[in-house]
C-alpha positions as CSV (number, residue, x, y, z in Angstrom):
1,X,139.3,82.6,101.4
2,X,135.8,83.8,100.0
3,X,133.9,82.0,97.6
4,X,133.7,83.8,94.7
5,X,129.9,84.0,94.5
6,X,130.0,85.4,97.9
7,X,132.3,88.4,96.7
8,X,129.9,88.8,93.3
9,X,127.2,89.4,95.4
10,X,129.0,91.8,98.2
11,X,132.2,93.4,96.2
12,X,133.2,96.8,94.3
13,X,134.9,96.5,91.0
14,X,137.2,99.8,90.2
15,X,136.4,100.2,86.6
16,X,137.9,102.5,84.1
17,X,135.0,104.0,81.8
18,X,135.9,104.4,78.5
19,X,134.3,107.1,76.1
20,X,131.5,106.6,75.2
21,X,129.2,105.0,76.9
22,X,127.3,106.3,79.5
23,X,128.0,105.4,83.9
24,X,124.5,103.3,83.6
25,X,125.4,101.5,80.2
26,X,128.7,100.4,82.0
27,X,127.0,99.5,85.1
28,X,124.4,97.6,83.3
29,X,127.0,95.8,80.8
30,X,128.9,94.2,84.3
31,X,125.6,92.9,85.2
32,X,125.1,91.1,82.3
33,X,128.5,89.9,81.8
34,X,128.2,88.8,85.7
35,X,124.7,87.4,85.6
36,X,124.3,89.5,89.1
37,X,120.7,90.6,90.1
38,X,121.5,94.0,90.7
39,X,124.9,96.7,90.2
40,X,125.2,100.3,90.7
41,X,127.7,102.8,89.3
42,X,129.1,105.2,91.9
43,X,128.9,108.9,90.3
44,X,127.9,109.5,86.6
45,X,130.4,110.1,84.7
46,X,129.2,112.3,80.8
47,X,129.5,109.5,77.9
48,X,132.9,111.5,76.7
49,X,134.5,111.5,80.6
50,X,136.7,108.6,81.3
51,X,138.5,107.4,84.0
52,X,137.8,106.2,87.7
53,X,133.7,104.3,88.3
54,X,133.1,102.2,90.9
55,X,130.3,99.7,90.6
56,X,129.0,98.0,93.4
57,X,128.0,94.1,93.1
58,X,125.1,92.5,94.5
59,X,123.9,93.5,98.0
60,X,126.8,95.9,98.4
61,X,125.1,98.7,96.1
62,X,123.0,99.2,99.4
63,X,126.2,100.7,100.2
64,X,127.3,102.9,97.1
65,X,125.4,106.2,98.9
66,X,128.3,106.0,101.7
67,X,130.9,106.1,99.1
68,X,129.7,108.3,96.3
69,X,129.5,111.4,98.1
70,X,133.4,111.5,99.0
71,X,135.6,113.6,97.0
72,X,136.6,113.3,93.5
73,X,139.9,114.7,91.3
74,X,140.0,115.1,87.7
75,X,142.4,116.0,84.7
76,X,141.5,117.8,81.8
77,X,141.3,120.1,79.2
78,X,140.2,123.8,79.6
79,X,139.6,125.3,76.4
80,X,139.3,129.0,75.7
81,X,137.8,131.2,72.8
82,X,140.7,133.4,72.9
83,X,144.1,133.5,73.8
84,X,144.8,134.1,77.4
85,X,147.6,133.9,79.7
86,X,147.8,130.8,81.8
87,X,148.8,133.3,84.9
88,X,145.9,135.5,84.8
89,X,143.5,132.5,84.4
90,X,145.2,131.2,87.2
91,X,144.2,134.2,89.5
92,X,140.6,134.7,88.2
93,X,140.1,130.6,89.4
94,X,142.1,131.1,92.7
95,X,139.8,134.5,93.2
96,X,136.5,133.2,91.9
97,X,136.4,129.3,91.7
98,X,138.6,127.5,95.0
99,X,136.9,127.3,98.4
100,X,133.3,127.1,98.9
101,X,131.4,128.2,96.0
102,X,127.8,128.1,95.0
103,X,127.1,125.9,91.6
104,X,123.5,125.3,90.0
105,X,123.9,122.5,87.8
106,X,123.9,122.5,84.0
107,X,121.0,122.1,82.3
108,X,121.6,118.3,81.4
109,X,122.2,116.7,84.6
110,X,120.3,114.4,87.0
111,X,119.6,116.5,89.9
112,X,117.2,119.1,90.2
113,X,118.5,122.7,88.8
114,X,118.5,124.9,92.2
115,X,121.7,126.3,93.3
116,X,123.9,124.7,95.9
117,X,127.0,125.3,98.1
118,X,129.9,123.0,97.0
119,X,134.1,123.5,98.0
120,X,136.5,122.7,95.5
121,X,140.1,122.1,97.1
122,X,142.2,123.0,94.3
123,X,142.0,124.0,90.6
124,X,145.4,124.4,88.7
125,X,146.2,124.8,85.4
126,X,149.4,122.8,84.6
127,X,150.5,124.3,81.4
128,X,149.3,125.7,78.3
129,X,149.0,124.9,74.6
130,X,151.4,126.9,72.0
131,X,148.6,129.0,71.1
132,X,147.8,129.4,74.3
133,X,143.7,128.9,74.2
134,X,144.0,125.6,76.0
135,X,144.7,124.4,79.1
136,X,146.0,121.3,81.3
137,X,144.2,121.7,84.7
138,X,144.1,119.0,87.7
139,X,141.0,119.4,90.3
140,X,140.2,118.2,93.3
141,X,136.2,118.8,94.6
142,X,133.4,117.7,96.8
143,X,131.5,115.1,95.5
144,X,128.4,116.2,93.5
145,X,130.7,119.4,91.8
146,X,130.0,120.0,88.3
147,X,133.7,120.5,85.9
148,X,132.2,121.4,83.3
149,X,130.3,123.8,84.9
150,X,133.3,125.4,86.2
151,X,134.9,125.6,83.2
152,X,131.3,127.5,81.0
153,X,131.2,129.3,84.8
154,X,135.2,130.8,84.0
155,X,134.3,130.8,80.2
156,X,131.4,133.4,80.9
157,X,134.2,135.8,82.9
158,X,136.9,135.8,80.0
159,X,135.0,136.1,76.5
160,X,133.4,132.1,76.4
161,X,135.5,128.9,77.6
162,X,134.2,125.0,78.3
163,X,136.0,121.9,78.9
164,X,137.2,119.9,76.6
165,X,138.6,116.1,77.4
166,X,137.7,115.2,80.7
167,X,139.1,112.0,83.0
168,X,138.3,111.4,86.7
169,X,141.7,110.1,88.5
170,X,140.1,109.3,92.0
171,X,137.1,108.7,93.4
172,X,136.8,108.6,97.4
173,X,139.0,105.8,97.9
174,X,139.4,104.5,94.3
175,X,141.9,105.8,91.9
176,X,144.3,104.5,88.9
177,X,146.3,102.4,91.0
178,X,143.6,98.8,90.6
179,X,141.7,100.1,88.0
180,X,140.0,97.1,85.5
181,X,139.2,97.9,81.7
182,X,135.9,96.4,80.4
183,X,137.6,94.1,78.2
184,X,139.8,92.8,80.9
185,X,136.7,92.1,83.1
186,X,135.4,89.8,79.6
187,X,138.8,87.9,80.2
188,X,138.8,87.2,83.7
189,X,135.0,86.1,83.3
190,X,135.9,83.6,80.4
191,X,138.6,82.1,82.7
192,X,136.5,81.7,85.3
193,X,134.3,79.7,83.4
194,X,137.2,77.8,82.6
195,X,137.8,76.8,86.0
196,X,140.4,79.6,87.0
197,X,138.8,82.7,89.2
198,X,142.2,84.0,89.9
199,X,141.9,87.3,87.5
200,X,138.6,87.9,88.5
201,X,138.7,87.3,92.4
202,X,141.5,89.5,92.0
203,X,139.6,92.4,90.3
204,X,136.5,92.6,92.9
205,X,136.9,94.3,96.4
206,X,135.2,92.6,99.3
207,X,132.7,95.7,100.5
208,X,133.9,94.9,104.1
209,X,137.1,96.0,103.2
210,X,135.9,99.2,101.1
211,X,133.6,100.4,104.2
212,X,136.5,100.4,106.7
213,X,138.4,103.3,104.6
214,X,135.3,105.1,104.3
215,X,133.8,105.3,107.7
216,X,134.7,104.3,111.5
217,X,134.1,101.3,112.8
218,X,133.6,99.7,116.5
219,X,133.5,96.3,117.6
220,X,130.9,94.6,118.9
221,X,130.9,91.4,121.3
222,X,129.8,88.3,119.6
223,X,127.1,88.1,122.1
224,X,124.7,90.5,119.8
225,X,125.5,89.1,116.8
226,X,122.3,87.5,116.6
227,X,120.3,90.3,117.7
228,X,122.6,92.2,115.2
229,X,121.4,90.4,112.0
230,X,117.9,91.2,112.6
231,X,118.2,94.2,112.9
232,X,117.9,95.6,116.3
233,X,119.8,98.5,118.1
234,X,123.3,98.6,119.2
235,X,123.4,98.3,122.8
236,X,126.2,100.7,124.3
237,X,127.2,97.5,126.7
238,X,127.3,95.4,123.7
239,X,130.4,98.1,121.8
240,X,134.2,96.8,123.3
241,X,135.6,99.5,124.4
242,X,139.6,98.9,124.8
243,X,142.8,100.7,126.4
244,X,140.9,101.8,129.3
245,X,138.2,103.2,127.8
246,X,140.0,105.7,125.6
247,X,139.3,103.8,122.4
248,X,135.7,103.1,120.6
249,X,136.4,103.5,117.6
250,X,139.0,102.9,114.9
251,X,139.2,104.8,111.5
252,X,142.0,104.7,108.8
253,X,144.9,103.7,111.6
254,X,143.4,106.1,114.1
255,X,141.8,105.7,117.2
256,X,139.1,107.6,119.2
257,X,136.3,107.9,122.2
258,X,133.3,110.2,120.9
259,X,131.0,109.6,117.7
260,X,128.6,112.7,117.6
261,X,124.4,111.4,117.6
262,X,124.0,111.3,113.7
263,X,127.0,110.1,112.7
264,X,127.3,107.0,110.4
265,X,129.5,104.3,111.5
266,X,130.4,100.3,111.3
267,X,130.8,97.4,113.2
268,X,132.8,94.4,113.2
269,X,132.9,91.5,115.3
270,X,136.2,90.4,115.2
271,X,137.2,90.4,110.9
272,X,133.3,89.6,110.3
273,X,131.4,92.7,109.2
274,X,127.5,93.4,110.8
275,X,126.6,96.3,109.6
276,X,125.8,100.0,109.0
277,X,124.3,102.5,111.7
278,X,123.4,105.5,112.5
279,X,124.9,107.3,116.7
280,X,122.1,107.7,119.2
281,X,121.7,109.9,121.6
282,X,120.1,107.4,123.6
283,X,121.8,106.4,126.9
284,X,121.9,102.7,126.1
285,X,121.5,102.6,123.0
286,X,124.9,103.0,121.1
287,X,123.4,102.7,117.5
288,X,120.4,102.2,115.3
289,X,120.7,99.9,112.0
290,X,121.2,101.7,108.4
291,X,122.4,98.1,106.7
292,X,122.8,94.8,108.2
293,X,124.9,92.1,106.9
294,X,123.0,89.0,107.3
């Protein structure tokens, strides 16, 4: 079993933001609370939007950029300035707003304002209010996809429209299943100081086990571990390679032979995690180091 200092300063904490405070005031508050050096929030959430944020603990926010651009799904409120029918705003979102779209983002927002390509999977509106001006929906987009956006973008088409409430159910790999309110983290951090780190061991997932859902991994021969830590290459001879060379590399259950030059990927030796890299195209050298694990 891990010490807990060892998973407060390489873990993820599924957090459920309340309204209110901004993705940086919540990330900042767990660092306090935590006396950690360092946390990160994975993918700012408006003060008013609640729901799924992952922050990353310690060393592990070197990480947050491999998980924060996975997708994201969200409930809410769509509200309109007139009445409509829940039908034919269903068609003029299946027409204009599902598939790859092109989105600049609104004018309060932390990226620069230029437009850019993004694919939202679905958008559907559940059901509608008696008066019929607002509007359930569920959506499910690319990271880095703007709701409220959407919603001004569909307001301009019927006579003005924006979102109203606004709560993020998933998050890449996280969702509402292990989610921890602020006040429970308070609790769990009082016991421990009691003596009992059961609540809060309980709350914090080890990054090791986050980065195998989120990208593919190979193992490695425990002869290059130490070359490994300090950083050097991969070496294709030093990557196991099992069932008779058909398997390299495992990801969620499956297995596989080929990783394309550019892709990201992990390695494991054994259950112990090394690191982060980057395919090369170099004939013996497997990978190049993005993170290492020392």
């Amino acid at each position: 079993m891990k010490d807990i200092k060892e998973l407060l300063n390489f873990g993820l904490i599924n957090f459920d933001k309340p309204a209110g405070p901004t993705s940086y005031s919540v990330s900042e508050f767990v660092q306090r609370q935590l006396k950690l050096k360092k946390t990160s929030h994975m993918g700012t959430l408006d003060p008013k939007v609640t729901g799924v944020l992952p922050v990353t603990l310690g060393r592990a926010c070197k990480l947050a950029g491999y998980f924060i651009k996975h997708d994201k799904t969200y409930v809410g409120i769509l509200e309109t300035h007139k009445e409509c029918k829940l039908e034919d705003l269903q068609k003029l979102i299946d027409d204009n707003f599902v598939g790859k779209i092109l989105q600049t983002p609104p004018h309060r927002s932390a990226v620069k304002r230029e437009e850019r390509e993004r694919v939202v999977y679905s958008w559907k509106l559940i059901e509608a209010s008696d008066d019929n001006r607002s509007f359930l929906f569920e959506a499910k987009v690319e990271g880095g996809t703007y709701i409220r956006k959407l919603c001004s973008d569909l307001g301009e088409m019927i006579g003005g429209g924006h979102m109203g409430e606004l709560r993020r159910t998933e998050a890449g790999i996280f969702d509402e299943k292990n989610i921890v309110k602020l006040d429970e983290l308070e609790g769990a951090i009082t016991k421990w100081k009691g003596g009992d780190d059961s609540e809060l061991r309980n709350m914090i997932v080890p990054a090791e086990i986050a980065i195998r859902k989120v990208l593919p991994y190979v193992d490695v021969d425990k002869s290059a571990l130490k070359s490994l830590h300090i950083g050097r290459p991969l070496f294709t001879n030093n990557v196991i390679v099992r069932d008779g060379g058909l398997v390299v590399w495992w990801f969620g259950g499956l297995a596989g032979k080929e990783l394309k030059e550019g892709d990201f990927f992990s390695a494991f030796c054994e259950d112990e995690f090394v690191g982060v890299y980057r395919k090369s195209g170099e004939e013996i050298v497997f990978g190049r180091s993005e993170f290492v694990c020392d």
